[in-house]
Every structure is written in C-alpha cells, then in structure tokens.
PALUM-421616 format. One record per residue: x, y, z of N, C-alpha, C in turn. Coordinates in steps of 0.02 Angstrom, whole numbers, plus 50000, padded with zeros to 5 digits. Layout:
% PALUM-421616
XYZXYZXYZ;...
END
This chain:
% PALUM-421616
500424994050000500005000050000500445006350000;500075010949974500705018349952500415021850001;501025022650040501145028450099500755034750075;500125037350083499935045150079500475052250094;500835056650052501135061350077500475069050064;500775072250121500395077250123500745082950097;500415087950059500785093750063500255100250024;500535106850015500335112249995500855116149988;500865121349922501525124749922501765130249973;500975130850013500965137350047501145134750119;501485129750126501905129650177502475133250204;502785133950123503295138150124503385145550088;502635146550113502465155050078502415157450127;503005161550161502595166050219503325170750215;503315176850193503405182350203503785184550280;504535183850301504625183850351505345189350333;505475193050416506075198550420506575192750394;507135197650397507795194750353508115191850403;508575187350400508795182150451508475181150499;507485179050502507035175950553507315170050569;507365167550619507385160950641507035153650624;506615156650576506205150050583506195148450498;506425140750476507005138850412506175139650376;505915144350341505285143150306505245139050235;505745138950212506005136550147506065130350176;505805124450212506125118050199505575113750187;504935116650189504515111750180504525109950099;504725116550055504695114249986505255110949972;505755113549993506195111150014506315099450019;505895098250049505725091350059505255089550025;504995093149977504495090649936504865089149868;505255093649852505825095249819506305087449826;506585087749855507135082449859506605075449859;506185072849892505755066149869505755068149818;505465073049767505335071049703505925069349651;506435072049685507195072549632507275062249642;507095058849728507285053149724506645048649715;506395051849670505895047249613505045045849643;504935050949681504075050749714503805053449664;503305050149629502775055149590502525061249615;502545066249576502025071049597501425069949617;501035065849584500325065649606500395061349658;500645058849688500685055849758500475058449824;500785066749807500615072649855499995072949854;499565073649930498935074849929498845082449965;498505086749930498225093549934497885095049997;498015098650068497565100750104497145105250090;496525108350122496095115350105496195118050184;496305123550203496165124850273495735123050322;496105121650372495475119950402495005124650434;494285122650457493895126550464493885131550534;493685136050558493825139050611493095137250659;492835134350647492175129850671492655122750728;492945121250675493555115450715493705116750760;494255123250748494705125250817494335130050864;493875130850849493315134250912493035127650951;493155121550921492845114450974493255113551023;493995114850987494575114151036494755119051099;494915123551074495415130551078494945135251102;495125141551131494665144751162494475152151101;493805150251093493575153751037493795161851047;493965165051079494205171151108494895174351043;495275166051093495875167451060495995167250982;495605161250966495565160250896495065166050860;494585168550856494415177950863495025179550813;495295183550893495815186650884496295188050836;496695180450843497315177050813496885177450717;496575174750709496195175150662496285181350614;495915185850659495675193350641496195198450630;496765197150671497415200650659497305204650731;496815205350767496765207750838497105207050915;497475200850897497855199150943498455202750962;498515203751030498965210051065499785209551034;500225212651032500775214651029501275208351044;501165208451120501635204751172501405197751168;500605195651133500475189551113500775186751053;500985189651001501095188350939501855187650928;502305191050982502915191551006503045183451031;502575181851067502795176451082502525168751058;502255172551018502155167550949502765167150894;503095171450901503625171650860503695175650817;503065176150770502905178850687502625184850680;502585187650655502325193950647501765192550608;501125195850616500365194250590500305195150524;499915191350474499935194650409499275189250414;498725190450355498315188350326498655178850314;499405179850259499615174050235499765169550296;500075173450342500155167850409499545165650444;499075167250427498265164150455498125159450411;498185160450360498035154950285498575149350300;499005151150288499725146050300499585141950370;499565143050423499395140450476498715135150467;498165137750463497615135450461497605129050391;498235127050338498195124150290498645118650312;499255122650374499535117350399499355111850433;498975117150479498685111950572497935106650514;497875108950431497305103750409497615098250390;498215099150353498765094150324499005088750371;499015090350440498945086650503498555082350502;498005084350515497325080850529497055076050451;497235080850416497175075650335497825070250348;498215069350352498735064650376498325058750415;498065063550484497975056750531497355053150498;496965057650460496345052250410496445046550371;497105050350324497375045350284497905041250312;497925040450382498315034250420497875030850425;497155030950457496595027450471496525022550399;496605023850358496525020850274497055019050272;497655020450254498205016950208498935015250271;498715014250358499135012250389499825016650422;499835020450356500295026450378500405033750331;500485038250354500225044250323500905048250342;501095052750315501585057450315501505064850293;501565070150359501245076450303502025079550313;502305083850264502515089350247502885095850303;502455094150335502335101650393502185098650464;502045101950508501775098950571502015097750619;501665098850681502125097550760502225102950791;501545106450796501635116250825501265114350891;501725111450928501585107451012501785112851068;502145118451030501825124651095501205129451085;500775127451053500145129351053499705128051103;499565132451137499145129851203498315130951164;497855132551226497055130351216496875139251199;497195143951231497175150651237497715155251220;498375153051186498865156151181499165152151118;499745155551076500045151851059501075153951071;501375150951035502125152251069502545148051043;503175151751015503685145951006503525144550924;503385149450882503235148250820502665143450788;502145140850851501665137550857500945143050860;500525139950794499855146550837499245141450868;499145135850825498615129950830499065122450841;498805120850901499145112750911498775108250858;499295106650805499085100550765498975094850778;499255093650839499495085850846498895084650878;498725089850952497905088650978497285087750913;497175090950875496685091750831496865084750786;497305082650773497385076450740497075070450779;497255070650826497055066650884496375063250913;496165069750894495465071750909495035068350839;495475071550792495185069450712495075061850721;495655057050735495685051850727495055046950785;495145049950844494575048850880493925048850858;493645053050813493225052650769492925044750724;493515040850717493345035850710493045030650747;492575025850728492285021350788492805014950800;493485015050755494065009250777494365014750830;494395020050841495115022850874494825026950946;494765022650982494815024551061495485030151082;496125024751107496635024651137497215030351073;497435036951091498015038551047498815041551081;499225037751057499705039351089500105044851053;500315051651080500705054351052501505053951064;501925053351027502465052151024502835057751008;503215060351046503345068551040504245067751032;504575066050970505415067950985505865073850964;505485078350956505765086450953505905088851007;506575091951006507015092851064506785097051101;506195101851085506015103951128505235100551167;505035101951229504725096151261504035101451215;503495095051218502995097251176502135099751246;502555106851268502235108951321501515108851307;501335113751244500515114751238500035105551220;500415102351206499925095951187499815093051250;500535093051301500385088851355500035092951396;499915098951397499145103651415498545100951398;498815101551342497965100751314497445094851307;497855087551330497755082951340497775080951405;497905086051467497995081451545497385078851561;496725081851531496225077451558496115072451510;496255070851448495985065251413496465059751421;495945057451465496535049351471496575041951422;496095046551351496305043751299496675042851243;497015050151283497645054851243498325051551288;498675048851260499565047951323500075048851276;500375055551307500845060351252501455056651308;501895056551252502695055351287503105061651255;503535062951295504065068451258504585065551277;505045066851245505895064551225506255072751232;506555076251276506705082851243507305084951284;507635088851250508365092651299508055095451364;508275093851418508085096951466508225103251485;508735105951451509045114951471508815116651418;508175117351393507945119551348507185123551322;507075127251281506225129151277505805125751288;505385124951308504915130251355505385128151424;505725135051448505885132451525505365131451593;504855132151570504305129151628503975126251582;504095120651595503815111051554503095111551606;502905106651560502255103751582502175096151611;501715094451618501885087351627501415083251576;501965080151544501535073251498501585067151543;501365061951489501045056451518501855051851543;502375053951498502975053651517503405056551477;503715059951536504135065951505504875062951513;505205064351469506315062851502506635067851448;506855070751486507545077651484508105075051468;508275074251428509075073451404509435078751409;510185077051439510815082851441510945085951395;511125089751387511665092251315512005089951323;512345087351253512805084051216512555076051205;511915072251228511715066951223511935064451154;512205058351149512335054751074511875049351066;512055047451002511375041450983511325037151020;511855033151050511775025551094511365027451135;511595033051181510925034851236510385036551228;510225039451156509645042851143509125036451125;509355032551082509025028851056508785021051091;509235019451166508985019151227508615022051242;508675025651270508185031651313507475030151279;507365030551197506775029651154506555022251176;506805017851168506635010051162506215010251236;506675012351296506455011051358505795016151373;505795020551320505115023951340504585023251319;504565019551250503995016651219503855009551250;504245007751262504005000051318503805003251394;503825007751403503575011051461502925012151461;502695018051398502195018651378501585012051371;501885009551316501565001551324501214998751382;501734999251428501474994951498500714999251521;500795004451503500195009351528499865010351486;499775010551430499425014251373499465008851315;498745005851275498865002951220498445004751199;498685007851135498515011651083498345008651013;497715013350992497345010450935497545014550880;498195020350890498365024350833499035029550887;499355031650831500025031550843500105039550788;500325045850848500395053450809501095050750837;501655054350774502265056250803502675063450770;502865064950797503275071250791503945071350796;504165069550723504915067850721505265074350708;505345079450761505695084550752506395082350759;506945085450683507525085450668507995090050737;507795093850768508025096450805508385095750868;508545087550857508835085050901509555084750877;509725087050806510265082950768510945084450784;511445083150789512115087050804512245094250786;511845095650715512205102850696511645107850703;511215106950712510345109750732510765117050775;510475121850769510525128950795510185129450880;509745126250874509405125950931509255121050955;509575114850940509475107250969510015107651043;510595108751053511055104851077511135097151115;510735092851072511245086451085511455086451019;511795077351030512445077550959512035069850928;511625070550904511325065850857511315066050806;511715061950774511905059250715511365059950670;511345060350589510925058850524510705051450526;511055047850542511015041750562510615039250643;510835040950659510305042050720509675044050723;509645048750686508795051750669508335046650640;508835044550572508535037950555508275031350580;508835029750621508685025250675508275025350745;508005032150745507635032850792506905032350756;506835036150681506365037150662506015026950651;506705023950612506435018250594505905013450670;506385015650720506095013350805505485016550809;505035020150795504365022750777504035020050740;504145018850688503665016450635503585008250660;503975003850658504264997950675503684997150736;503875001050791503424998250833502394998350819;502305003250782501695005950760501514997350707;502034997450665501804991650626501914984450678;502164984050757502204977350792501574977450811;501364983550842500744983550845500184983850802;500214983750739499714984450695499154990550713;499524994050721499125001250717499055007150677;498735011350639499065016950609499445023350636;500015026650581500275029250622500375035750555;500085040850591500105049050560501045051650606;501245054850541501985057650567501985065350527;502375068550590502255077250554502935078550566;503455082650548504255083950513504545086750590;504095089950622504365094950683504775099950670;505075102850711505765106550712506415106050696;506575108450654507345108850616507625116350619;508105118150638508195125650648509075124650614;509235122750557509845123050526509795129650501;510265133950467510085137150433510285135950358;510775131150339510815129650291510395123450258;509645124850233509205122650221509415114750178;509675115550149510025108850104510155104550140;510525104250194510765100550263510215098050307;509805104750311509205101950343508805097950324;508435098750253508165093450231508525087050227;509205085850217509565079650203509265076950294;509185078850343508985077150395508385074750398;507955081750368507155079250372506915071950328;507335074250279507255067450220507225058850270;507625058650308507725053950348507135047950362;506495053050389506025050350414505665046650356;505825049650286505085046350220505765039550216;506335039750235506875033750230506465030350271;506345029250338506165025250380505425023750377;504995028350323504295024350325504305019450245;504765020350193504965015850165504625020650102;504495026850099504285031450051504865032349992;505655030450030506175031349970506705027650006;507195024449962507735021349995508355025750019;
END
C-alpha cells in the first residue's frame, strides 16, 4: 500500500524579516528532494484549510477571534514568534489541516506522512514558540472521530518538550503524550506529559536511542494504543542551531525507523509530522528531514 504524503506549496509561503529564525524554505524544500529521488508528483495529497468551526471545538474561541482577525495583542504575537499577516493565518490554518488530513489518511492506508507539522507549543488560549494551533491535539481528536480509534498515543521527539499538547491533553486519558526533549531547553517551565525525560546536552545516539526503546515499552505497559501521532522533530541533530544534543543523520534515522517499527508490531496506524529543524543551511536540513520518508519506506 502507498504511503499518503501530504503537502501544499503554501507551507513555504510566508513572508518573514531577514535572518528570522524559523528555516521557512524547507518544507518545499522536502517536497523538492522526494521528488528528485523518484516520488511522483501526484502522490502529494492537497490540504484546504481547516475550518475555524474546528478550532473553536478545541481552543478557546476568544483566542482564535483574535489570532484570526489580526487583533491579537503585541506581546501575544511576540511570543508567537511571527509577525501577523493575513498569509500567516492561511498558512497556519492549511498546515494544522495537512495534520489532521494525515491522521485520516493513516486510518486508510496504515501510515500517512504530512510535509509540515508538530506546533506542540500551542496551548488552548495562547500560542508560542512559532506555534499558533496545536496540530497534533486536533489530529488526535480527528482520529478519535473514528469508531476503531479509542486509545492515541502521542509520540513527541523534538528537542524541545511538547508543552502545549501535554496541556491540552491532561484530562483526556485517551490521549498519552510522551516527550523525548533537551532538558536545558524551551519552554523552561515544562508541563507534565504522560511521560516526560530531559536529556543533557551533548546526548549521542547510543543513549538517545535507549532512552527511546525504554520509553515506548514504558508507555506500552500503561497505554495501548489504537493509533500512533509522532513528531519527528530534526532538532535534536548534532548541527541543529537550537537542538544541543549531538545526534547523528544516522541516528535520526534510527530513531525514526524505532517509531514506525513499533506502530507496525502493533498493527496500528501511524500519522507523522516533520517537527523542528532550525539549521540554517536549508540543504543540510532537509538531508535530515529526508530521513524520516527513509524510515517509513517512502524512498530508499
């Protein structure tokens, strides 16, 4: 069965100051390079935004208003990261759908891959951290929607801990988010997930990819799951701007392949979104991001 990829060009349309922090060019970027190693174009499946009916079920209709409308305060949007434009409401709202279209088309074809995705400092009333809408909750939720999918485990390995999901899920105890993340790192007041572990700086693969094995058999013991979100943020990698541990290209891989692997021991479906990569030399980065369509078997 053919892996579903997700995408839209307007991932990587957003209008940002000159040396912004945040790599906007990599989502085409990775759409770009699968196709050079032989993915059809028409393979890519098209999101439409999602509706603002949605994220008013979730999210606190106030904020979403606001954020929406371009009304949102100064010191809120600051710590969102981005500066407001019409295109960053469109762009956002096409992303956090590309999400949720992902976790649909896991429910169908076993495993799904979007493009974009993993804006896990998005809280219920705020957003932060270059996050405006939590995708991974709304996917979650999407997939719940189904009458097979009770139980969803989120699988969070972007180096930074994935504060707004493990919010936004402490009461659903049909939601059990794990995070994997640097511990001297953003958000410095963490939240608590269902299980959280802080890695040092300078962590290398042997430990890391320990650390993973022993936490998904952790999870397990507590949580069995009828569908499987993960968030393979690159931002763990050795040369990452804002990662600091030292994880290998190879490592990423091998962590990513330890995800999928277990999703298929269990015969479950499993939706995956790119996370955080903060290289600045975009070429490099994608050779990272590329990693993960290696380990769902999208390209050799």
């Amino acid at each position: 069965m053919t892996t579903p990829l997700v995408f839209h060009p307007i991932y990587s349309q957003l209008d940002l100051p000159e040396r912004h922090r945040f790599p906007i060019e990599k989502y085409v970027g990775i759409r770009d390079e699968l196709v050079k190693r032989g993915v059809d174009k028409r393979r890519f499946v098209t999101p439409s935004p999602v509706d603002v009916s949605f994220l008013n079920a979730y999210y606190d209709p106030e904020y979403v208003e606001a954020l929406t409308t371009g009304a949102l305060d100064k010191k809120a949007m600051r710590r969102i990261g981005f500066p407001w434009s019409q295109q960053l409401i469109e762009r956002t709202r096409t992303a956090v759908s590309g999400t949720c279209l992902t976790a649909s088309l896991a429910l169908e074809n076993g495993k799904a891959l979007n493009l974009t995705g993993g804006y896990h400092h998005a809280f219920a009333d705020f957003g932060s951290g270059f996050c405006l809408f939590n995708d991974l909750y709304l996917a979650a939720k999407t997939m719940q929607k189904n009458a097979s999918i009770d139980n969803v485990l989120i699988v969070d390995l972007d180096v930074h801990q994935g504060d707004g999901t493990a919010k936004l899920a402490e009461n659903d105890a049909d939601i059990f988010t794990l995070s994997i993340h640097g511990e001297k790192n953003f958000p410095h007041r963490k939240q608590h997930s269902n299980i959280d572990i802080g890695l040092a700086k300078g962590t290398e693969d042997d430990e890391y990819l320990q650390t993973l094995e022993e936490a998904l058999t952790l999870a397990l013991r507590q949580f069995q799951p009828d569908a499987i979100i993960y968030d393979a943020g690159v931002d763990v990698h050795v040369n990452d701007d804002l990662g600091h541990l030292h994880i290998s290209t190879q490592g990423v891989y091998e962590r990513d392949k330890q995800v999928f692997a277990l999703a298929e021991r269990l015969g479950v479906p499993i939706a995956a979104v790119i996370g955080g990569g903060y290289q600045r030399d975009i070429a490099a980065l994608v050779d990272v991001h590329i990693q993960l369509y290696r380990a769902a078997g999208v390209i050799n």
